[in-house]
N, C-alpha and C positions, 0 to 999 in steps of 0.2 A: 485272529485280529478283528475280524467283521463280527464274529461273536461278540467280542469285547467292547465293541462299539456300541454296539446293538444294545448290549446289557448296561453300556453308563450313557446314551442315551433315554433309556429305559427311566434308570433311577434320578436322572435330570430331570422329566416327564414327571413323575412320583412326585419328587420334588416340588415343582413348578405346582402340579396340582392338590396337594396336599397343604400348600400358601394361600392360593386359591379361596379353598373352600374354609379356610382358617377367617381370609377377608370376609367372606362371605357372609359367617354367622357371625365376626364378630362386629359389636354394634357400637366399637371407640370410635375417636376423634381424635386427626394428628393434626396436630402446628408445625411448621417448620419456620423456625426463627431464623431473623437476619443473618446471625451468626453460623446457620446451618444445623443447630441444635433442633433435633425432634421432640417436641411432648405430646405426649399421650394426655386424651380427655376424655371425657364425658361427653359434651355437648361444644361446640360452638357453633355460632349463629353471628351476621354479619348485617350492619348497619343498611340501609337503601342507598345511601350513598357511598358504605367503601370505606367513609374513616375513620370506623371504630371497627374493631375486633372482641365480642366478649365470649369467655369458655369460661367450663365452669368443673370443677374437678373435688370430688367429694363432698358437694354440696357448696362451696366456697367459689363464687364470681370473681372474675378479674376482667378490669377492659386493660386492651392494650390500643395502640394507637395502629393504621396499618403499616405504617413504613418499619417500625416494629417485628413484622412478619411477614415471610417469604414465604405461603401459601401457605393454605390450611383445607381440609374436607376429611371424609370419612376416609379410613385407613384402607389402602391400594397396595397391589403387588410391587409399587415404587416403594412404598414406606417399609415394607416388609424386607424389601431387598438392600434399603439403604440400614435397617435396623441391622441384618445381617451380617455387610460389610464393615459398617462400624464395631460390631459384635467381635468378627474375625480380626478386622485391622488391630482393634483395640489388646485383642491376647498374642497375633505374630509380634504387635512390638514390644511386649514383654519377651516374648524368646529371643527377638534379636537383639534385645540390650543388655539379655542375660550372656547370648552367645559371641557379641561384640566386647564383652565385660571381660568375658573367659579368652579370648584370642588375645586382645590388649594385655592381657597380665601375665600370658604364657609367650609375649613378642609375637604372634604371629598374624602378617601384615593384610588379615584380609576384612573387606568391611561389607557387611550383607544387608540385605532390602530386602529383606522377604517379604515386606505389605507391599510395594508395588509390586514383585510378580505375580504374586497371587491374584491385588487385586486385575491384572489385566488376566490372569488365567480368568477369575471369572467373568469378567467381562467378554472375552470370548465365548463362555461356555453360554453366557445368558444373550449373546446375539444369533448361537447356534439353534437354540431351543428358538428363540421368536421366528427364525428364519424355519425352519421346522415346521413350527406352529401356522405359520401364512400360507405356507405351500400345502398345507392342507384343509385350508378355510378355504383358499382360492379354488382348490377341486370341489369343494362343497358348494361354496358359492356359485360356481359354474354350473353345477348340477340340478342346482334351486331356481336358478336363474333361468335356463334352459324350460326347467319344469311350468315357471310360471314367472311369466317378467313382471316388473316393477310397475307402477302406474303412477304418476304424479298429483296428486290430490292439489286441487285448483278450486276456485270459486263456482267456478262454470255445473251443469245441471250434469249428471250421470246420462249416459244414455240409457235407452229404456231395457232391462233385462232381457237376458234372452228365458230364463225359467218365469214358471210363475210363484217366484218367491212372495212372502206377505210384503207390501208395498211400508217404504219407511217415511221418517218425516219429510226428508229430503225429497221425496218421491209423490207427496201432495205439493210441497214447494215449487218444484216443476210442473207440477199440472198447471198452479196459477202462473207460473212463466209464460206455459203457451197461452193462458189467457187471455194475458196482458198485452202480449204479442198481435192477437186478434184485433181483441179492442180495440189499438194506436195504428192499426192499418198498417202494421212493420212486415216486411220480408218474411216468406215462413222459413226462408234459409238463417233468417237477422242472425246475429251471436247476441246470445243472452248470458248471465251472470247475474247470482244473488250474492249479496252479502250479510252475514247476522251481523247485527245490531246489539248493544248493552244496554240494559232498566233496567234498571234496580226495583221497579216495582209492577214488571210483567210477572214474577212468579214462574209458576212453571211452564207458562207460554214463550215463547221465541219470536222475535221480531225478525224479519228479514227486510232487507233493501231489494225488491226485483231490479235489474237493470237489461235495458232493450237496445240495441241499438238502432236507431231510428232519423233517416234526413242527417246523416253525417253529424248525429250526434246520441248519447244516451239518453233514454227517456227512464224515470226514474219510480217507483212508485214504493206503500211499504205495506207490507201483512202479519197477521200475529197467527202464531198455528200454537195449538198446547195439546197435550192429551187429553182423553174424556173417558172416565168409566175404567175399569180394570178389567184385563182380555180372561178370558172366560170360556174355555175350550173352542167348541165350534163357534161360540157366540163371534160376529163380527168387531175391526176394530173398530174405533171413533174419533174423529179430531176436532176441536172445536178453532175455527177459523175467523177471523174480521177480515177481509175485502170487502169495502164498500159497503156490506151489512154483515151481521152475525150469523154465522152459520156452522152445521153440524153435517162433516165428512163421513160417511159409515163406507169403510171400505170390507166388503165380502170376504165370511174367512173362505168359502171357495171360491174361486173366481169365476164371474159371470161373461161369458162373451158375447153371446146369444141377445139382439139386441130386444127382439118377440119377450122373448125368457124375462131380460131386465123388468121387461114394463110390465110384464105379468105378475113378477114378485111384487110391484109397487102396489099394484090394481089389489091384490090379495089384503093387504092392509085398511082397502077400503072399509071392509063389510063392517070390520073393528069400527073403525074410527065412526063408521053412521050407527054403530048401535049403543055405543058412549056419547054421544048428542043429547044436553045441550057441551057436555065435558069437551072441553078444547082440545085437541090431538094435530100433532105435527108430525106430517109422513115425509118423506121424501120427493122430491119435484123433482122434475125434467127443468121449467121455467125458470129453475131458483139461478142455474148457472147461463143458461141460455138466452135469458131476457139479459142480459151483459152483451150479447154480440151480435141479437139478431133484433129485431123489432118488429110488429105489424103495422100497419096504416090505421086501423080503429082498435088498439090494443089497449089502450085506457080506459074503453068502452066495455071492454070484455068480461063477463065473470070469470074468476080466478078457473074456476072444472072447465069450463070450456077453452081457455087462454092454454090449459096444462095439454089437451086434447089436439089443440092447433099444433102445440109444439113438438108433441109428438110424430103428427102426423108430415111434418115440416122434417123431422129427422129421418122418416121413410124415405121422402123424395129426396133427401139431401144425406146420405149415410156417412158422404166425407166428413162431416161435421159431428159424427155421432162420438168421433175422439175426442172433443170437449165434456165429456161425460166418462173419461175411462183414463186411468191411473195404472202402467204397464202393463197396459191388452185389458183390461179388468173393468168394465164399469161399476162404477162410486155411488151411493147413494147419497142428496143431496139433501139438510133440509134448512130451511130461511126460517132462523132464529132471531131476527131482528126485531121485533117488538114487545120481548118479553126476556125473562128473568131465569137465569140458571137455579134451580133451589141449591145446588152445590154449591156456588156461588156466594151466595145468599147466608149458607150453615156456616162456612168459611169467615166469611164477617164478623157473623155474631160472635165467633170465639178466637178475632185476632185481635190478641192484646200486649203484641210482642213489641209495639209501638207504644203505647200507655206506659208500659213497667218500665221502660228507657228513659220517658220526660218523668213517672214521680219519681228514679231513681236521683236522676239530675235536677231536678225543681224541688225535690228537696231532701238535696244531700247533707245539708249542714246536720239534720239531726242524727248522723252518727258519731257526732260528740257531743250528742245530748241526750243520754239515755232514757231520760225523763217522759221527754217530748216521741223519742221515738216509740215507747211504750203505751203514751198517750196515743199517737196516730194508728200504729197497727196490733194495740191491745196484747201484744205480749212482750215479752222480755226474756230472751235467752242468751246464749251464751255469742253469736251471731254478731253480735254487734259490739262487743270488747275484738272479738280475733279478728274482724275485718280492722277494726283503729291497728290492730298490732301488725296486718298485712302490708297499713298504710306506712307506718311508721319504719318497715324494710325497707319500701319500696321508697320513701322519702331518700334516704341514706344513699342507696345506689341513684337517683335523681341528681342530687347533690354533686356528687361525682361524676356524674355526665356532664352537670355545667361548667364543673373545673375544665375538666379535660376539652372541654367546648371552647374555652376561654369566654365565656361568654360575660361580661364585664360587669350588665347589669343586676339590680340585686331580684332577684326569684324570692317570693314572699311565700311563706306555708300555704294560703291562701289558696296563691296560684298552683302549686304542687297537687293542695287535696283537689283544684278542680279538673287537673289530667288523671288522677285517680282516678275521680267519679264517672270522669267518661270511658273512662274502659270497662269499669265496672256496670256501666251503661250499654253494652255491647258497641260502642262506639270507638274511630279512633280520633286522633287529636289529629287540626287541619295547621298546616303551616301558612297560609294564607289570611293576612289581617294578624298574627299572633305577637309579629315585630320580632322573631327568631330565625334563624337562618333555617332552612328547609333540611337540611342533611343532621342539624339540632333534632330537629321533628321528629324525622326517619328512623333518628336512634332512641327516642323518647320511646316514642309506638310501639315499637321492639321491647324496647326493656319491661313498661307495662304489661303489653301483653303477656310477656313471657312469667312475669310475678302471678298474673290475675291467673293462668295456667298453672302456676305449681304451686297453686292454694288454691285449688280449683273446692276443694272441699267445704272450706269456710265460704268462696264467694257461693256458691251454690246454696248453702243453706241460707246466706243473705238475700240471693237474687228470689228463691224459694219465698220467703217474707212478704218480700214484694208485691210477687206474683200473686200469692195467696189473696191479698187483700187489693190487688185491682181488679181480678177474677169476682170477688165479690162483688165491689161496685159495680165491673161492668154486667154482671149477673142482673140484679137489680135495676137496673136501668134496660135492661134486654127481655125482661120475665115475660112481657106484653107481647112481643116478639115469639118467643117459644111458645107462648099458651095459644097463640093464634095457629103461628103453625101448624100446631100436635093436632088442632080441633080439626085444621081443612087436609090436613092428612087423612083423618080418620073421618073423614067427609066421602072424601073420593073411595077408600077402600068400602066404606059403604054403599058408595056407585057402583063400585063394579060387582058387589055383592048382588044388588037390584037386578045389575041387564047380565050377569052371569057370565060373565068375563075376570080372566085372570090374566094378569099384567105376565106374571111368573118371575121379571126382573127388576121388579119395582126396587129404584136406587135414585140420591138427590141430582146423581147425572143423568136421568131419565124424566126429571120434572120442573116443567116449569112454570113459572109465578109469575099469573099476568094481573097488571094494577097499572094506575094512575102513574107514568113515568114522571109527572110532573110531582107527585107528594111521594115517590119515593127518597129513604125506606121508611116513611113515617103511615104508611100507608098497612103495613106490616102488622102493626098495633093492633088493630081489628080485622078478624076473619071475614066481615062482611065486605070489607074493604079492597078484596083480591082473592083470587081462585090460585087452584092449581089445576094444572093441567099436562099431557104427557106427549112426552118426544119421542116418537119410534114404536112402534107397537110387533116389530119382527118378534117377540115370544109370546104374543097374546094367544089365547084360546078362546073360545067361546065353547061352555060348559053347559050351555044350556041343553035339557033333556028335550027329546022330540022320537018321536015315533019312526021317523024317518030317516033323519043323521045319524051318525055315532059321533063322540069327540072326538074332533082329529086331533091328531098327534101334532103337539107344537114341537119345538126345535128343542132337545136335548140340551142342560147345561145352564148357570146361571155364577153371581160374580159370588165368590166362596164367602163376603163379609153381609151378604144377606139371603144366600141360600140354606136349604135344608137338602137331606139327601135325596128326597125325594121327587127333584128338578133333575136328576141326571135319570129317573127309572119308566121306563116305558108306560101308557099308559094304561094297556093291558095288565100289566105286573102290578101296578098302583091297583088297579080296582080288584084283583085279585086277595091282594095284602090289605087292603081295607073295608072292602066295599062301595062305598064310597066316594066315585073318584072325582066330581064334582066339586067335596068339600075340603078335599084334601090338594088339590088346585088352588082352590078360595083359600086356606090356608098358608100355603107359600105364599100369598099378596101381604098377609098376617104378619108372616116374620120379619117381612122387609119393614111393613109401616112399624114394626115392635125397634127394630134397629135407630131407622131413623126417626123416631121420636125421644131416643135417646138419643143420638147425636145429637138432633137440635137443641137440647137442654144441656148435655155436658159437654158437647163436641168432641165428643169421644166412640169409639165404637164398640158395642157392646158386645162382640163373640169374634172378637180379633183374634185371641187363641187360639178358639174353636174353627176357625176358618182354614185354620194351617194344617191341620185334618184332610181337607179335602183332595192331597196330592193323593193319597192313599186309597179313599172312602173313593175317590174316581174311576182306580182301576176296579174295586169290590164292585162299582155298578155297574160297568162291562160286563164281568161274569154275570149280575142278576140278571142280564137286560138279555144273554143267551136265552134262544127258546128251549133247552133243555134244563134250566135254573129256574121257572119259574115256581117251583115246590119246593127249594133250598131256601135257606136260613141266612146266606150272605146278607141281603139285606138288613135282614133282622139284627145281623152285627153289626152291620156299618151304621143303623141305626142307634143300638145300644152304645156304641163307641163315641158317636156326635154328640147323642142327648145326654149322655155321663156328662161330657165334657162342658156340654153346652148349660146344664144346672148348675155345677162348680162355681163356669164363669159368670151366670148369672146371680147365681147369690154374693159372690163375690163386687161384682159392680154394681150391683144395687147398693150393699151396703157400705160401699166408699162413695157413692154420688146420693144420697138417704136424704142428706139435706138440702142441695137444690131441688130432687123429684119431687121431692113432698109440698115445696113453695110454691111451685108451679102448678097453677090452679086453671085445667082445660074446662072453659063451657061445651059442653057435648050437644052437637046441633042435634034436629028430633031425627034425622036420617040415621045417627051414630048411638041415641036411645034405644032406636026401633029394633037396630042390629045387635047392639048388646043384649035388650031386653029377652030376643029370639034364641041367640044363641044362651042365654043363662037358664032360661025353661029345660031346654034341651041337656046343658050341662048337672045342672042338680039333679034332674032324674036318671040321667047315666053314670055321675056319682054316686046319687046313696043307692041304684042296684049293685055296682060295683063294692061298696063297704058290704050288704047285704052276701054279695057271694061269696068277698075275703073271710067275713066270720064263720058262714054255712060249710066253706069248703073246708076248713082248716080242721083239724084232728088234734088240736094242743088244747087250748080249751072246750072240752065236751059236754059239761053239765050246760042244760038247756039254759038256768038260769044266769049263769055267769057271758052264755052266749048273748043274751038280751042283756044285759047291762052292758056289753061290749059295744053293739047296736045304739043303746042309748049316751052314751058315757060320752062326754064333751072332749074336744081335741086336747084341750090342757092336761086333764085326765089319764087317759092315754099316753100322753107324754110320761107322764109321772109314773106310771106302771112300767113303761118301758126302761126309763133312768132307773127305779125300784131292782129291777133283773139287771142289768148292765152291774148294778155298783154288787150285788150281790155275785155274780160270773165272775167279777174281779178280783173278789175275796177268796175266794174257793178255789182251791188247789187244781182241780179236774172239773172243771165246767161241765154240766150235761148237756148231749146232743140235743132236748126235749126245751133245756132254756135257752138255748142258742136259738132253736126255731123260733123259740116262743116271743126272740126279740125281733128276731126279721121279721115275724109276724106284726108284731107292734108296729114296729116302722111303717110299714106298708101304710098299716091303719090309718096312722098317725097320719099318713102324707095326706089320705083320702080327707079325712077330718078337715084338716088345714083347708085343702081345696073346699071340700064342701061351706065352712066357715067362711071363707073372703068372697068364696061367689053369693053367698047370702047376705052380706054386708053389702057388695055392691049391689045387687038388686035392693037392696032397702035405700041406697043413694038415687039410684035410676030414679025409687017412683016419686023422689021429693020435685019442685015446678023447678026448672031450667035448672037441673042437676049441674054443678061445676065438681069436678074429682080431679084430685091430686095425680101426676102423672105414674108418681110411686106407684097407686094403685091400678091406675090404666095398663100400664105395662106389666106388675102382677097378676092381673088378671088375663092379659091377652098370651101372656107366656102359659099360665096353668093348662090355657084353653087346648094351646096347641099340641104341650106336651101330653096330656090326656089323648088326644086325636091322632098324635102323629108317633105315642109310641104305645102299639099296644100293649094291656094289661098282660095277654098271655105270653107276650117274648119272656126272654128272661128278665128279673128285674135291676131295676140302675141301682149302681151304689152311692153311697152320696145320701146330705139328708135333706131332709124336708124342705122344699119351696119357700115356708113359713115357719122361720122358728117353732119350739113350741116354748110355751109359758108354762109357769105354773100356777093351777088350781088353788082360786082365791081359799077356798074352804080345804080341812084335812082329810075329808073324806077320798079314800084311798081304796082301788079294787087289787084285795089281796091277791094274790099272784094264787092258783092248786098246785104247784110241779117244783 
């Protein structure tokens, strides 16, 4: 008997879970109507106020009203269990009207209920299973509970870890707590409490409410904390903060306890920032937090190095205090960014126009019943602007029907309808306030919009697409001043640190910032002469300069993957090994980053976002190279080949989707950015044309001397065409030869060399014209070939993928016969 139990508790369980995981995946909608009738939906969705109900079943909308309906949500082991019931109830009273039918006609006086006992058999059986089922959550529970109890999450500040976990937002939040606390001369027992705040146009910063209590009352104050910068292995994180001034949190990815240690990593950033003089550098301070709580008697008096020195020296005697400087056991680096300009910030700006495309969408709506007019304003006419009137025209119908059922008396004019349209189509919703409709009318309006502008998401996309397109333009044109100014003191500074022989290594627009006239900002923007840039944080700088004395030290390992190369994560023994060069090849990651951001600043886009998704991988490869038993292995050389493949692709690919702003955007190149191109292009054409020199010398396909020297002389177009000549011929031919297969890799090669050697001669013939201005198309073509030349050698294996530079075809027919 205890078997038997065992076993139809068992299939009760089966049961149970087999409904379960039925609910689970499936992804309907039940109604349960007044009447207790279940339907099955698709979708419903329910008014802000409660009273309307609309589901939608096969594509076909219905509102109902709620009193209509006796709950509704996605389908539950209730729904499942009442489908059931009804299921069984529904076929016992077919038996028992058949078998009450059969006794009746045979006399025999008995009358049966099989749907009630059944249903209360299962009604016992399914209180047996949940009673079951609790006695053993409760042992789990117990055992959970036991393990690790519960904690009530409250407004009030965490206490401080007991690991040294990486410090969270919450955990700068609190720092300013105890700040604040200082500050207002509060109890250092006070109870404190923050609370976040809602903006709608903080972004991705967070407002907090500090709260102190202070004199039998709360003392109140508010801060904005956001992230800064993308984490970046060992690299530290960053938060950018407002208390009282603008400032930048760098919290240590190891943690520093050591307060000697702290001020000695500070001190180290010096040498950096005096050998960039007159360039503006922002290091971290002691002062920046401490001049908040402490003050001297002739402090106003003080120069900033000696006031920093004082404060120092003030935290020796005074170490209780040195916990305003440290974030869970950890000191913080501080630094006072209040007089200047995030260029993140700044790039952000120039390409948010998600405000613009809302008022032309809504300012002028009328012309999408004018196709005339709309072809006239955004120059094309597609199909866009018939399907969005046929969206409108749905969505009027079910409008309509919402007034009814609203009773709403007065008359609703087309008018008014298309301009609740427009505003959702505007990424907006409609306000019940001032509208003269009752608020729970609104509620259901928004909803139903929404939900239309949603399942035509196609059509509006390619309309909102329209839009975009052509405020992007104007606002393009109106910004070009802007970009061309930037790209120039971009390429300003990397020519600074060319000069004093320093490498940023993490140059990013969260790393700089743009000081100018706060009073003509951002008109100030317009011209380069008008505002510098200048850098925040110098923890990955190097100084590369050669001396008979030092050797480069080793900067910190690691860099943010959307403007690194792989060559940031490799020691720098293994770099000078793998290049020779390890000076240039430093000065070169500064290269990539300015090549990034001077395409953001023009597209607002980022130019090797692909390519950066790479780097989970290419990470672990530079651990192996950076072993001292790997420095003679080829890892590198793959994680190289693997980035720079990928990183051609995606540059040929975004250059020739953004072809048409690069090209408009016309940088004055100061004579700092001359002097650096013009050095580096001498250098590049002579280690070009030996490199075509030894691709023809070394190769064994073409071997008559004369056709080797026409090789040598033959124009990049040329080559091209010889190279298409064998491709379309390989293609024809049944069995390809091994001898024209080479003979094409071979081309290729050529081909790339050509192209490279071709654009750096063109822009040397730009250089020597008086205050050269070049298209950024070509600044960034060029500063891309530079690197890839440099940073992937010729003898690795070679990349697939083609040419940097299209090729063209050879104005004339003169064609070098193929010998093979």
């Amino acid at each position: 008997m205890k078997k038997l139990f065992k076993l139809f508790v068992l299939m009760a369980l089966l049961t149970v879970c087999g409904a379960a995981l039925f609910v689970h995946f499936s992804d309907k909608q039940v109604l349960v109507l007044a009447d207790g009738t279940l339907k099955t939906v698709d979708e419903v969705w329910a008014s802000e106020s409660g009273n309307l109900i609309s589901y939608e079943v096969e594509g076909e909308r219905v509102l109902l009203k709620r009193e209509e309906i006796k709950s509704y949500g996605k389908r539950n082991l209730g729904h499942v269990y009442q489908e059931a019931k009804e299921y069984i109830i529904n076929h016992f009273e077919r038996v028992e009207s058949f078998l009450n039918r059969f006794f009746q006609k045979n006399h025999i006086n008995v009358g049966l209920s099989l749907t009630q006992n059944i249903f209360l058999l299962g009604l016992l059986l399914f209180l047996v299973i949940i009673l079951f089922t609790r006695c053993s959550g409760k042992k789990k529970s117990k055992s959970v509970a036991e393990a690790a109890p519960l904690v009530e999450e409250t407004v009030s500040p965490p206490e401080a870890p007991q690991n040294d976990g990486a410090p969270t937002r919450i955990d700068v939040v609190g720092f300013f707590l105890e700040l604040f606390k200082k500050q207002i001369g509060a109890d250092p027992d006070a109870p404190v409490e923050y609370v976040p705040l809602m903006s709608k146009n903080s972004g991705p910063n967070h407002i907090y409410e500090l709260r102190v209590r202070h004199m039998d009352d709360w003392a109140k104050r508010r801060m904005t904390i956001g992230p800064l910068g993308e984490e970046s292995g060992s690299k530290s994180k960053c938060y950018y903060v407002i208390y009282d001034i603008h400032m930048v949190i760098k919290i240590p990815a190891k943690p520093v306890t050591d307060f000697e240690q702290y001020i000695e990593s500070i001190k180290k950033e010096v040498h950096i920032v005096n050998k960039l003089i007159p360039k503006e550098c922002i290091i971290p301070k002691v002062s920046v937090v401490l001049d908040m709580i402490h003050s001297f008697e002739d402090g106003d008096d003080i120069p900033p190095e000696r006031l920093e020195e004082k404060y120092i020296n003030w935290m020796r005697r005074s170490p209780e205090h040195q916990k305003y400087l440290k974030i869970n056991n950890s000191f913080v680096y501080i630094m006072d960014l209040s007089k200047y300009y995030f260029l993140s910030h700044i790039l952000d700006e120039l390409h948010d126009i998600k405000h613009l495309i809302a008022r032309e969408i809504t300012e002028n709506a009328a012309i999408i019943w004018e196709p005339a007019k709309f072809k006239g304003r955004y120059g094309i006419e597609n199909d866009a602007i018939f399907e969005i009137r046929d969206v409108f025209n749905r969505s009027a119908v079910i409008v309509r029907r919402l007034v009814d059922r609203a009773g709403i008396t007065t008359t609703v004019s087309d008018y008014q309808i298309q301009s609740w349209f427009i505003t959702h189509l505007a990424h907006d919703t409609i306000s019940a306030n001032g509208s003269g409709y009752p608020a729970s009318f609104i509620s259901d309006l928004n909803i139903i919009l929404k939900k239309m502008v949603k399942d035509h998401s196609d059509v509006v996309d390619v309309y909102r697409k329209t839009i975009k397109n052509y405020i992007y333009m104007s606002f393009f044109e109106q910004n070009k001043a802007q970009m061309a100014a930037l790209s120039g003191n971009l390429l300003d500074v990397l020519a600074w640190f060319r000069t004093k022989r320093v490498s940023m290594r993490d140059l990013k627009p969260d790393n700089l910032f743009v000081a100018g006239d706060p009073a003509r900002y951002p008109l100030f923007l317009r011209s380069a002469q008008d505002f510098s840039l200048g850098i925040i944080d110098v923890e990955t700088a190097v100084d590369f300069e050669k001396s008979k004395y030092n050797s480069i030290k080793q900067p910190l390992l690691g860099g943010t993957p959307f403007y690194a190369t792989p060559s940031h994560f490799l020691r720098n023994d293994i770099l000078a090994k793998k290049f020779g060069n390890l000076g240039k090849i430093l000065h070169l990651q500064d290269w990539h980053a300015t090549l990034v951001m001077i395409y953001k600043a023009i597209t607002g886009d980022l130019l090797f976002d692909q390519t950066a998704k790479l780097f989970g991988d290419l990470r672990n490869m530079m651990i192996q190279a950076n072993h001292p038993d790997n420095h003679r292995s080829d890892i590198f050389e793959e994680a190289s080949r693997m980035f720079w493949h990928s990183a051609v692709v995606e540059f040929q690919e975004k250059m020739e989707g953004s072809q048409k702003p690069l090209k408009s955007v016309l940088v004055a190149l100061p004579e700092s950015v001359q002097h650096m191109f013009g050095k580096v292009l001498i250098k590049e054409l002579r280690s070009i044309a030996l490199s075509i020199k030894r691709c023809v010398d070394t190769q064994n396909i073409f071997e008559k001397e004369q056709i080797r020297q026409v090789l040598l002389k033959a124009s990049h177009a040329k080559i091209c065409q010889l190279k298409t000549d064998l491709e379309s011929k390989s293609k024809s031919s049944a069995n390809p030869t091994k001898s024209r297969t080479e003979a094409i890799a071979f081309l290729h090669k050529l081909a790339d060399l050509k192209a490279q050697f071709v654009h750096h001669a063109y822009m040397q013939k730009l250089l020597s014209k008086p205050d050269p201005q070049l298209s950024a198309h070509d600044i960034l073509t060029f500063m891309f070939n530079v690197m890839l030349n440099n940073m992937y050698r010729s003898e690795w294996k070679p990349l697939c993928g083609e040419a940097i530079i299209e090729c063209e075809m050879p104005d004339d027919e003169t064609i070098i016969e193929a010998t093979i």
